[in-house]
PLY file of the C-alpha trace (Angstrom):
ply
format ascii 1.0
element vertex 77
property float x
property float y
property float z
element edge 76
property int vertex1
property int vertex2
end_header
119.48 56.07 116.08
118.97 58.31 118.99
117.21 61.11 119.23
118.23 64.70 119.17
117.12 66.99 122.17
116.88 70.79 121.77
117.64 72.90 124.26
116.39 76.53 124.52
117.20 79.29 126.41
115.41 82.52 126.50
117.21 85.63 127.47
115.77 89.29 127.68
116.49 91.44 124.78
117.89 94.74 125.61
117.85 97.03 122.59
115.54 98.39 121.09
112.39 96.36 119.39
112.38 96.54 115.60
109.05 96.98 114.09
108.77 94.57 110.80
106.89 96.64 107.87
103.97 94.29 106.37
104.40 92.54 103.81
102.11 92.92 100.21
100.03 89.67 99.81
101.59 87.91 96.53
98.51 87.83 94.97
98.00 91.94 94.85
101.88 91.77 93.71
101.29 89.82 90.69
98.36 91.12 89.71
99.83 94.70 89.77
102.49 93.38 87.71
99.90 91.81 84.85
98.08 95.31 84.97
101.49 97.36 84.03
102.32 94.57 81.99
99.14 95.23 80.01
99.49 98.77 79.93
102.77 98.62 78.52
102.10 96.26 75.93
98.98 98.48 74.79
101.14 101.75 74.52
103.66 99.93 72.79
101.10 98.60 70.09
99.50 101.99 69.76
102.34 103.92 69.13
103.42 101.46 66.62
100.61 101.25 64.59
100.55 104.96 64.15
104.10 104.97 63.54
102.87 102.29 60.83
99.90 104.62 59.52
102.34 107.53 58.87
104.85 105.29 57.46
101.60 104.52 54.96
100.94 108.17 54.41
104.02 109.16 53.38
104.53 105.98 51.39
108.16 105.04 53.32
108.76 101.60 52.01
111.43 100.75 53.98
110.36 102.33 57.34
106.80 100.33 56.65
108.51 97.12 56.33
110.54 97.77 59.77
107.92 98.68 61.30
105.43 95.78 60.37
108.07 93.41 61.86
108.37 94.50 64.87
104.53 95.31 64.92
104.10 91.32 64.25
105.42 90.24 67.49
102.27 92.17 68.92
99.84 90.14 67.27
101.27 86.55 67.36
99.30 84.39 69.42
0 1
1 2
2 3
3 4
4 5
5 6
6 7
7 8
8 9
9 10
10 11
11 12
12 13
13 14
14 15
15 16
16 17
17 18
18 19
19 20
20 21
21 22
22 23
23 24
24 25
25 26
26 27
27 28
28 29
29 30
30 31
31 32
32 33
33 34
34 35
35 36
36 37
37 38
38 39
39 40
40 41
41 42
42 43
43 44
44 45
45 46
46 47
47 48
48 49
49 50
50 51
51 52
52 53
53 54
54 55
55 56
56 57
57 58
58 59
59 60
60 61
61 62
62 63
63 64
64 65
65 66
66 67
67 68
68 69
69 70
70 71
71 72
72 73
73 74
74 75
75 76
C-alpha cells in the first residue's frame, strides 16, 4: 500500500478577517438547562397543587380527580 502525501499551499487571504464569537463551555450549558428545568418543574407542581386545594374547597369531584392525575406524574419516582 503506498502512502498518501499531502500537499499544502498557503495563500494570503484578502478579505476581511472574521472574528469567531466564543463558545459557552458545555458544562455551564447543561447545567443552565437542569436549573430552568428545575424551576419549571417546581412552578408547575405549585400551581397544581393549589389548583388541587381549591378543587378541595369547593368540593369539585371531577376537577379533583383531573387534577390528581396529572399532579401524580410530579411525584413518581
Amino acid at each position: 500500500m503506498k502512502k498518501e502525501k499531502s500537499v499544502y499551499r498557503y495563500c494570503r487571504f484578502n478579505g476581511s478577517v472574521l472574528h469567531a464569537k466564543r463558545e459557552i463551555p458545555y458544562e455551564i450549558k447543561l447545567y443552565s438547562k437542569l436549573v430552568l428545568d428545575e424551576l419549571c418543574f417546581n412552578w408547575n407542581k405549585e400551581k397544581l397543587e393549589v389548583a388541587i386545594n381549591s378543587a378541595i374547597d369547593s368540593g369539585n369531584r371531577e376537577a379533583f380527580y383531573e387534577l390528581s392525575k396529572v399532579y401524580s406524574h410530579f411525584i413518581w419516582e
